[in-house]
Backbone as CSV, one residue per row, in Angstrom:
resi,resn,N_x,N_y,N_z,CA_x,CA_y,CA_z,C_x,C_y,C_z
1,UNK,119.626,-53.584,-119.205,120.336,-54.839,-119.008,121.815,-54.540,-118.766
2,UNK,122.267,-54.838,-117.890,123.969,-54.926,-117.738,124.494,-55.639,-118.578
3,UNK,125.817,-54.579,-118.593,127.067,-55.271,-119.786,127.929,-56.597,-118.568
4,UNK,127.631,-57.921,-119.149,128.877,-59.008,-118.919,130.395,-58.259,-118.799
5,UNK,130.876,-58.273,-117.649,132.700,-57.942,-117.525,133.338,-59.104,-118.491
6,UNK,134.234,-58.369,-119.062,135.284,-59.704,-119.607,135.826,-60.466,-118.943
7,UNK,136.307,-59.597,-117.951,137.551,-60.176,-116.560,136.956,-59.889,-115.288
8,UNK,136.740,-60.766,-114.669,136.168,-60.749,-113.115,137.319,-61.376,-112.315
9,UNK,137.845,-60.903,-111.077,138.832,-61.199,-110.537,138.639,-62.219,-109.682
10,UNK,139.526,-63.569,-109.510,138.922,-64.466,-108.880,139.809,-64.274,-107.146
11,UNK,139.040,-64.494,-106.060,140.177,-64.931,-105.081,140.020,-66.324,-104.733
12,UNK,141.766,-66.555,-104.764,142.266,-67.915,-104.471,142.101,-68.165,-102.998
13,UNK,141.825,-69.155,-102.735,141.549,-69.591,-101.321,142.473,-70.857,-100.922
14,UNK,143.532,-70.502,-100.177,144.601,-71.939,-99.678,144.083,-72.227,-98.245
15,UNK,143.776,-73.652,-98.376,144.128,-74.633,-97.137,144.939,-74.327,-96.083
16,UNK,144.812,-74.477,-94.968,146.189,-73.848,-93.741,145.830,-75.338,-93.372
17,UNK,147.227,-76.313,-92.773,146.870,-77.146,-92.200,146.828,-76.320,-90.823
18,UNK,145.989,-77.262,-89.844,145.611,-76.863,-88.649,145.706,-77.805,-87.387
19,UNK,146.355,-77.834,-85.877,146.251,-78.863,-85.114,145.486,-78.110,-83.730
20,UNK,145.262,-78.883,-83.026,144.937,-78.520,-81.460,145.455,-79.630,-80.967
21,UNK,146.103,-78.408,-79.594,146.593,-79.660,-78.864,145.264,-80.643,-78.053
22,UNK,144.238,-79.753,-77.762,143.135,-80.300,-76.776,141.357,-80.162,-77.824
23,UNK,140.899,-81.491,-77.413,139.904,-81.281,-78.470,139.049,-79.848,-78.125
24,UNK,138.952,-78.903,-77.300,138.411,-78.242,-76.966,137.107,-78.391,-76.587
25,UNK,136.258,-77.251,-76.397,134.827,-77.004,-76.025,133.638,-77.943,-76.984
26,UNK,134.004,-77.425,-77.907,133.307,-78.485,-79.169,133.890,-79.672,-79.898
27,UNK,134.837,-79.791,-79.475,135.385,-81.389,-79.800,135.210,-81.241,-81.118
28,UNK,135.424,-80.306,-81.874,135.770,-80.295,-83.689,137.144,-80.038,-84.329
29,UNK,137.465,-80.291,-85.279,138.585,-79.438,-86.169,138.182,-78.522,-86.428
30,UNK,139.089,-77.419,-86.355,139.022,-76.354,-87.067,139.597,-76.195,-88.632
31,UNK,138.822,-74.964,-89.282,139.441,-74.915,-90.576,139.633,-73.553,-90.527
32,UNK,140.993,-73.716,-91.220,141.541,-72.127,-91.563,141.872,-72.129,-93.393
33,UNK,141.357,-71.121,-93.879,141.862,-71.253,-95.069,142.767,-69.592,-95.232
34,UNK,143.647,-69.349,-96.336,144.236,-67.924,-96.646,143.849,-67.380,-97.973
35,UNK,143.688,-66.168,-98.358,143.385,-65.663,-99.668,145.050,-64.587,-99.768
36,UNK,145.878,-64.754,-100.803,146.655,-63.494,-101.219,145.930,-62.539,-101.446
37,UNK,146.312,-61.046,-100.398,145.708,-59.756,-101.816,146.652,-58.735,-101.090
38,UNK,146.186,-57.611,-101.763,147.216,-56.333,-101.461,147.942,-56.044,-100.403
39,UNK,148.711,-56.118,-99.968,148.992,-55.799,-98.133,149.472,-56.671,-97.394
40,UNK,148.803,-58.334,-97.727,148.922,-59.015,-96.837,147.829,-60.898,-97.527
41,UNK,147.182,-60.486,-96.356,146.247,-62.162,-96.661,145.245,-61.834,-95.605
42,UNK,144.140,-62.314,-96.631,142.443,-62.642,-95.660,142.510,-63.924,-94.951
43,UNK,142.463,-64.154,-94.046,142.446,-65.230,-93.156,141.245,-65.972,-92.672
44,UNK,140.792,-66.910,-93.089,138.570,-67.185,-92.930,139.379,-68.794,-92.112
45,UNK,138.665,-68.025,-90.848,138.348,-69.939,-90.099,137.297,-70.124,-89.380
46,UNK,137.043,-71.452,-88.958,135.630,-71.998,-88.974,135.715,-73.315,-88.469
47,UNK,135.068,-73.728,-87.175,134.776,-74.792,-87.038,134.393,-75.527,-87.909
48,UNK,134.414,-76.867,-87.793,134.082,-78.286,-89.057,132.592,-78.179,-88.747
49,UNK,132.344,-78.594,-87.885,130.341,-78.185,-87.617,130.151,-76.558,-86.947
50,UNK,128.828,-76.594,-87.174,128.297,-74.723,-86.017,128.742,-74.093,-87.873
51,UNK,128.526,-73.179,-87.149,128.051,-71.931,-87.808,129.564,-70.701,-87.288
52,UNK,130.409,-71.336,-86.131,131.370,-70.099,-85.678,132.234,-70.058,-87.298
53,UNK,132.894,-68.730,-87.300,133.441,-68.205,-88.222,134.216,-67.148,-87.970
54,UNK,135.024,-66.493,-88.289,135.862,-65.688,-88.441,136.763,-65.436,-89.953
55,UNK,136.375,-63.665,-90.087,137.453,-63.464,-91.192,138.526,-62.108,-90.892
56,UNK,139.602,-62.049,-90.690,140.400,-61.109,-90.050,141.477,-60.567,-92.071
57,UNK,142.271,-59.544,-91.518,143.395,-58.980,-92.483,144.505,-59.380,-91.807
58,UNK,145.278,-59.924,-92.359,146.734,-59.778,-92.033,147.654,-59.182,-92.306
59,UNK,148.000,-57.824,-92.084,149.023,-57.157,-93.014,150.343,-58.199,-93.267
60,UNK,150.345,-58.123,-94.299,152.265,-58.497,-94.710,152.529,-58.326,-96.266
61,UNK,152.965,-56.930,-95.872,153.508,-56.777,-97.532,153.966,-57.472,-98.117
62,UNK,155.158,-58.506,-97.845,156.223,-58.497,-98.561,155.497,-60.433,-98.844
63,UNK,154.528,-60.625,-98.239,153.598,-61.741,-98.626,154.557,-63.076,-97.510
64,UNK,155.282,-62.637,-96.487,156.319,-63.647,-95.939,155.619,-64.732,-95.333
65,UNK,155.027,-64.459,-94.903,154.225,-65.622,-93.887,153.686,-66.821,-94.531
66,UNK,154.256,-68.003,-93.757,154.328,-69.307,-94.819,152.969,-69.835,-94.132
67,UNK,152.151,-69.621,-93.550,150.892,-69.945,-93.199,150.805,-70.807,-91.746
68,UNK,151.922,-70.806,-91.192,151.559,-71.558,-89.995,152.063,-70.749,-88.947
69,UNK,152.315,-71.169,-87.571,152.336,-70.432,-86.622,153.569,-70.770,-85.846
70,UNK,153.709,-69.398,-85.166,155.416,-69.873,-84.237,155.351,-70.571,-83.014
71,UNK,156.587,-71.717,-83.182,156.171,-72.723,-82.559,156.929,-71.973,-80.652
């Protein structure tokens, strides 16, 4: 039988707000959410319906990136 961990590490998952200028191909919102971790931030987005997905790394040490994009 396995020993229960005391401490299991959780990752936090933040909201990115998100716009398009054009409803696109699938006429959905997209969702982007961010996780903090070593280096940088996990980046997970995903159409509102379907199954598309994506999860990329973002390096940024110094954690700068306020979550949105240059205009």
């Amino acid at each position: 039988m396995k020993k229960e961990q005391a401490y299991k590490p959780v990752l936090m998952w933040e909201m990115l707000n998100t716009t398009r200028e054009e409803d696109g191909l699938l006429n959905s919102k997209y969702i982007a959410e961010r996780a903090k971790v070593p280096g940088g931030w996990l980046v997970i987005s995903q159409f509102n319906i379907g199954g598309a997905h994506g999860l990329v790394f973002l390096p940024d040490p110094n954690h700068a990136w306020d979550g949105g994009s240059l205009q």
